[in-house]
C-alpha positions in Angstrom: -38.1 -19.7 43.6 -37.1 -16.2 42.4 -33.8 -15.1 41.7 -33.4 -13.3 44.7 -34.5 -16.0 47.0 -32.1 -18.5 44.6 -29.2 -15.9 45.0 -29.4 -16.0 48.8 -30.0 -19.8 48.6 -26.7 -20.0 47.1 -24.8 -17.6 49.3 -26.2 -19.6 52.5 -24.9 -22.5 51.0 -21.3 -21.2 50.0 -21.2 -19.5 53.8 -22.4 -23.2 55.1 -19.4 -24.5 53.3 -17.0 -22.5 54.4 -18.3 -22.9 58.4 -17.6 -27.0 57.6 -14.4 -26.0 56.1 -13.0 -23.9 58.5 -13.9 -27.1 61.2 -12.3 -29.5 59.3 -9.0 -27.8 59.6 -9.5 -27.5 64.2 -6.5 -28.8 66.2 -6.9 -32.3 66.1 -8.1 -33.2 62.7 -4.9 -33.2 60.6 -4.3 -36.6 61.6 -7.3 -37.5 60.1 -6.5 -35.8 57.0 -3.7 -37.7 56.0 -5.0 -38.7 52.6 -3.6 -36.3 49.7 -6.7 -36.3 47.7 -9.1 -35.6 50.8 -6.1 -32.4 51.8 -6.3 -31.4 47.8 -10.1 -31.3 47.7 -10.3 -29.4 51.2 -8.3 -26.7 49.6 -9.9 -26.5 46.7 -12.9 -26.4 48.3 -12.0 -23.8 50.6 -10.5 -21.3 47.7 -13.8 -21.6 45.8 -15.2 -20.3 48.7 -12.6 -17.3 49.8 -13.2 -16.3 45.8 -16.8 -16.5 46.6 -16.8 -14.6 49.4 -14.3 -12.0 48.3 -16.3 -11.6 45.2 -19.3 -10.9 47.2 -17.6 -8.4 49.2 -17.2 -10.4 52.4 -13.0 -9.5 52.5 -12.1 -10.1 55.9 -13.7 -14.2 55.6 -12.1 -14.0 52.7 -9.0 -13.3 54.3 -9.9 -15.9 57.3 -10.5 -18.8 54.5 -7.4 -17.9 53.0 -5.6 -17.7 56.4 -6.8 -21.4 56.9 -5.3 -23.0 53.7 -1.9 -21.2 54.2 -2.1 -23.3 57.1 -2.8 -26.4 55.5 0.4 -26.3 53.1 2.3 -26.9 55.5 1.2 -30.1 56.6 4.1 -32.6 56.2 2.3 -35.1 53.7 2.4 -31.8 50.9 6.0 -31.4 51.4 6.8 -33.7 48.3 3.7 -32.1 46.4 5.7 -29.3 45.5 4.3 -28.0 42.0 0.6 -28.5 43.8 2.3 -26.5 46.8 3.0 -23.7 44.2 -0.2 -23.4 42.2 -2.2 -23.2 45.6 0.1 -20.7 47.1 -0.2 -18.6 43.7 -4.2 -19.2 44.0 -4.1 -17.9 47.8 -2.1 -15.2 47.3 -4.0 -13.5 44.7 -7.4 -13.9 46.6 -5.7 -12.7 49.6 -3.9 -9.6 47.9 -7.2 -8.7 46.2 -9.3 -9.0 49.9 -7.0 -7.0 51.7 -7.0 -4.5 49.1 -10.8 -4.4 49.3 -10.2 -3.8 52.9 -8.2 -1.2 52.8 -5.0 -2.5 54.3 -2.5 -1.8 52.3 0.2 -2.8 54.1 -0.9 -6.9 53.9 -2.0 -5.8 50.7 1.7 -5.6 49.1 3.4 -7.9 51.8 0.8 -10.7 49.8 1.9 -9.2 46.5 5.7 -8.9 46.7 4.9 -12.9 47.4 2.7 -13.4 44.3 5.4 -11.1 42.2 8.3 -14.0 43.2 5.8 -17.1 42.2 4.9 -15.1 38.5 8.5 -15.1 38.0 9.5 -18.3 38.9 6.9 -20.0 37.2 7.8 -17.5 33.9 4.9 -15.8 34.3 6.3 -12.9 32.6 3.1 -10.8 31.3 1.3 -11.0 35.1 4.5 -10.6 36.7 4.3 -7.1 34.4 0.9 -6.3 35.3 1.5 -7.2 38.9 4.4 -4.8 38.6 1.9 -1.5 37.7 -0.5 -3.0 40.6 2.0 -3.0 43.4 3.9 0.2 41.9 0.3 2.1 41.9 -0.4 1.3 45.9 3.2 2.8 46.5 2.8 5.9 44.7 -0.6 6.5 46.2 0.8 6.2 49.9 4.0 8.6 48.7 6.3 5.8 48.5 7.9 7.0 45.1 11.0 5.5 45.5 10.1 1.8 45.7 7.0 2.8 43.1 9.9 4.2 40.4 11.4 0.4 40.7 8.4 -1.4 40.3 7.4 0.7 37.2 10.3 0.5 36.0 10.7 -3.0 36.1 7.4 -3.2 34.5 8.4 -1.1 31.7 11.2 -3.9 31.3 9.0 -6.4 31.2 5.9 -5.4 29.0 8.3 -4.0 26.8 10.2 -7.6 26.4 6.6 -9.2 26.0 5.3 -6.5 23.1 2.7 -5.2 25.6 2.6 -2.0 24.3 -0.8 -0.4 26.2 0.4 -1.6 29.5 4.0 -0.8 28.4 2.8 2.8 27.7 0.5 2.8 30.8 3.7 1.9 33.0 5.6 5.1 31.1 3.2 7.7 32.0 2.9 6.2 35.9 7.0 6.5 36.3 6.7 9.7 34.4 4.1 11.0 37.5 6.3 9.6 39.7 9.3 11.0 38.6 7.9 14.4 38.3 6.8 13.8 42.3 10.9 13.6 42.8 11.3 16.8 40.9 13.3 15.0 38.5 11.4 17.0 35.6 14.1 15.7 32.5 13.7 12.3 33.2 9.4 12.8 33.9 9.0 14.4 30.2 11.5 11.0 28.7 9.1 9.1 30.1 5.8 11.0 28.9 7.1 11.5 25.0 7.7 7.7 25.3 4.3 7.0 25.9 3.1 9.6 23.7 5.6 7.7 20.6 3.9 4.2 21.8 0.1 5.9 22.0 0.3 7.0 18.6 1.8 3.8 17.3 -1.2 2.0 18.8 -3.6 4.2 17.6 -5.3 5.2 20.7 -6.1 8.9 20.7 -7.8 9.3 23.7 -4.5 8.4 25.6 -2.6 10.3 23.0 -4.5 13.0 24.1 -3.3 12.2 27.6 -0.1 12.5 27.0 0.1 15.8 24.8 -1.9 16.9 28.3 1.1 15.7 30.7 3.5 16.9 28.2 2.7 20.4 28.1 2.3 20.3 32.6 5.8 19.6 32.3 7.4 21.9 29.2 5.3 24.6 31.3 6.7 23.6 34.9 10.2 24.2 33.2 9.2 27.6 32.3 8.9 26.6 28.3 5.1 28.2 28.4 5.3 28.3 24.0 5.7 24.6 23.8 3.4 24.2 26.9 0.6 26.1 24.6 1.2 23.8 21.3 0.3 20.6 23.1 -2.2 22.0 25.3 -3.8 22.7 22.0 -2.8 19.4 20.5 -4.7 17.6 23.7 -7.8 19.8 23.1 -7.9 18.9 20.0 -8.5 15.4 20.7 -11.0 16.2 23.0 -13.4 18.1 20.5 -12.4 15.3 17.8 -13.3 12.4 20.1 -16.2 14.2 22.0 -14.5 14.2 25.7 -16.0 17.2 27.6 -13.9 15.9 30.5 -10.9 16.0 28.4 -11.9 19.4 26.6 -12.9 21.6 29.7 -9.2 20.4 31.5 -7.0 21.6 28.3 -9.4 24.8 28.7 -7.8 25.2 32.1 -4.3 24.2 31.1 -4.2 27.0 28.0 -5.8 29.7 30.1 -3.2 29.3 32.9 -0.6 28.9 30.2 -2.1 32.7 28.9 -1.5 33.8 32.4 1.9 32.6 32.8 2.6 34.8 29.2 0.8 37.7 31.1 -2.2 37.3 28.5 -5.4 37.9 31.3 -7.7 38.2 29.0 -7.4 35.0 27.1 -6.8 33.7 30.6 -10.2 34.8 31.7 -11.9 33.4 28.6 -10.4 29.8 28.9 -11.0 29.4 32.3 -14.2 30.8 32.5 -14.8 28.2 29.6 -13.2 25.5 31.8 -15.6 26.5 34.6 -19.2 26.2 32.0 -18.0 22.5 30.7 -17.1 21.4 34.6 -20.6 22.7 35.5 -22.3 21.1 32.8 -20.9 17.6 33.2 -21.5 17.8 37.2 -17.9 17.8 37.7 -17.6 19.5 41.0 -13.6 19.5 41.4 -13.3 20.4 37.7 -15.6 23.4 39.1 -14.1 24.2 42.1 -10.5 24.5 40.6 -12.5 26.8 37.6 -13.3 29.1 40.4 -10.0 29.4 42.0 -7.8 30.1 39.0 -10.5 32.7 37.6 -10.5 34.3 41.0 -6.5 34.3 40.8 -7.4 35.9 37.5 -9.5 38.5 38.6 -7.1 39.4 41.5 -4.7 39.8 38.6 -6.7 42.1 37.4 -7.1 43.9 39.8 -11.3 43.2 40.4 -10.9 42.0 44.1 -14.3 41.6 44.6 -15.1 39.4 41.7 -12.2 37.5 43.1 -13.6 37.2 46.6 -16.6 35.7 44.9 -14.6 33.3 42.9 -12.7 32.0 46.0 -15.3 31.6 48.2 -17.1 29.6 45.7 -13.9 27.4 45.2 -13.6 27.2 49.4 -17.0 26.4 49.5 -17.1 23.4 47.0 -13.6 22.3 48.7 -15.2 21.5 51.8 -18.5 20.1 50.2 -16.5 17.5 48.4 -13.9 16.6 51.3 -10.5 18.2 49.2 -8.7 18.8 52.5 -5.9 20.2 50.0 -8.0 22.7 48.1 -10.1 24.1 51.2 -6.6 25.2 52.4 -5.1 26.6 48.9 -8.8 28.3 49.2 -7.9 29.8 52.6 -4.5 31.3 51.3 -5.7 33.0 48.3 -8.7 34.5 50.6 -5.9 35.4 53.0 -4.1 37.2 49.9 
C-alpha cells in the first residue's frame, strides 16, 4: 500500500469513527450510556477525531464533533466528575476556537475563546492564558474593535511580563502600541513601542529591534518630529542591510524618502523611493511596488513633472486593483483626480 492510498485508508477510518460516534450520542442512547468509563472513552474518542478532522481542514465536522461532546457533559452522571468536566471542556474549547477560526467566523471564534481564557485562569494557567490574551486581542483589532483589543493586550502585557516572557511580552507591547496609535492616542503608542524596543534589545533579537526603530520613527514623524523620525528610520535600515532583509531594507527606503519630503528635500525623496520601488520589484513584492509608485508619483507632482506623475499613479492604480487593495485603488483615484 502506498502512502497515499495508506493516508486515505486512515482518513476513512477516522471519518468512519466519527459517523459511529456521532450515533452513539442519538436521542435515546444516553440511558445506555450510563457507565462513566464507556461516557469518558466516547469523548475521548470523539476529540481525537474533531482534532483529526480540524487538522485536516474539515472545520465545520470539526465543529459538529465538538458540538456533540459539549452535549455529552452535561449528562447528570459527570456532574460529580468535575476536574474531568474541566479538562474536556478546556480540550473542546480549543479545538472549537481553532475550527471556527479556520472558518472564518469570528464571532464563535472569540465567544469559544473568552470561555477557554476563564478555564486558563482558573486552572492557573497563567503563560496560555497570556498567549490566549494576544490571540483573542489580535481577532479584535483586525475587525476594528480597538477598545476591547487595548484590554486584552494589555492584560497580556500583565501577564507575560509576571511570567518573564519577554518575546511575547514585547510582541503584546508593539500590538497595543498599533492599537493605540489606531485611537490617535500617539504618546501612549510610542510608550508602548520604546518598551518593546528596550525588551528587543535586551533579548538580542535584531530583526524585531529593527521593527521597532521602524514603528518608532512612523510615530516621532506623525507628531511632526521628522529629525528624530530620520535617525531611526536609519537605525531600522541598518538592521536590514546587517541582517540581509530586502523586505526590511526596501520599507525603511520608503520611510526615509518620505521623511526627505516632509523636510521639503525632493530630491533625496526621489532617490529613496525610487530605491524602495527597485528592491519591491525585485523580491516580487507587488504592494511594496505599488505603494513605490504612488509616493514617487506624489514626488514627481511635487516637482512639478505631471506627466511622470500620471505614469507613476496609474501604475500604482493599476497594481491596486490587480492585487484586490480596495483602499489603495481609491487613494490611487484621488491623487489622479489631483
Amino acid at each position: 500500500m502506498t502512502i497515499f492510498s495508506r493516508n486515505r485508508y486512515f482518513t476513512l477510518c477516522v471519518i468512519l469513527i466519527g459517523i459511529f460516534f456521532l450515533q452513539d450520542l442519538q436521542p435515546g442512547r444516553e440511558a445506555v450510556m450510563n457507565d462513566i468509563k464507556e461516557i469518558m472513552q466516547v469523548m475521548y474518542t470523539g476529540l481525537v477525531v474533531a482534532t483529526f478532522l480540524y487538522m485536516s481542514g474539515r472545520a465545520l465536522e470539526a465543529i459538529a464533533l465538538c458540538s456533540e461532546c459539549l452535549v455529552l457533559l452535561n449528562i447528570k452522571a459527570l456532574e460529580k466528575e468535575q476536574q474531568f468536566d474541566k479538562f474536556l471542556r478546556e480540550a473542546i474549547y480549543k479545538v472549537l476556537f481553532a475550527a471556527y477560526l479556520l472558518n472564518r467566523d469570528c464571532t464563535n471564534a472569540i465567544a469559544y475563546g473568552k470561555k477557554l481564557l476563564v478555564i486558563e485562569r482558573e486552572r492557573g494557567k497563567t503563560v496560555q492564558e497570556g498567549v490566549l490574551c494576544i490571540k483573542l486581542a489580535s481577532i479584535h483589532q483586525a475587525h476594528n474593535k480597538y477598545v476591547e483589543a487595548k484590554e486584552l493586550y494589555e492584560r497580556a502585557i500583565s501577564i507575560t511580563n509576571k511570567t518573564g516572557k519577554k518575546k511575547e511580552e514585547a510582541n503584546a507591547c508593539v500590538r497595543l502600541g498599533t492599537v493605540l496609535w489606531s485611537l490617535s492616542e500617539i504618546t501612549k503608542a510610542k510608550e508602548y513601542f520604546e518598551k518593546a524596543l528596550a525588551i528587543e534589545i535586551e533579548i538580542g533579537d535584531t530583526k524585531r529591534e529593527g521593527t521597532c526603530y521602524g514603528n518608532l520613527g512612523a510615530v516621532v514623524e506623525s507628531l511632526g518630529d521628522y529629525v528624530k523620525a530620520k535617525e531611526y528610520f536609519e537605525k531600522a535600515f541598518a538592521i536590514a542591510i546587517e541582517i540581509g532583509d530586502r523586505n526590511g531594507e526596501g520599507t525603511s527606503y520608503g520611510n526615509l524618502g518620505n521623511v526627505f519630503g516632509s523636510l521639503g528635500d525632493y530630491v533625496n525623496e526621489k532617490k529613496y523611493i525610487e530605491k524602495a520601488l527597485a528592491i519591491a520589484i525585485e523580491i516580487g513584492d507587488r504592494n511594496g511596488e505599488g505603494t513605490s509608485y504612488g509616493n514617487l508619483g506624489n514626488v514627481f507632482r511635487s516637482l512639478g513633472d505631471y506627466v511622470n506623475a500620471k505614469k507613476c499613479l496609474e501604475k500604482a492604480l493599476a497594481i491596486a486593483i490587480e492585487i484586490g487593495d480596495r483602499n489603495g485603488e481609491g487613494t490611487s483615484y484621488g491623487n489622479l483626480g489631483n
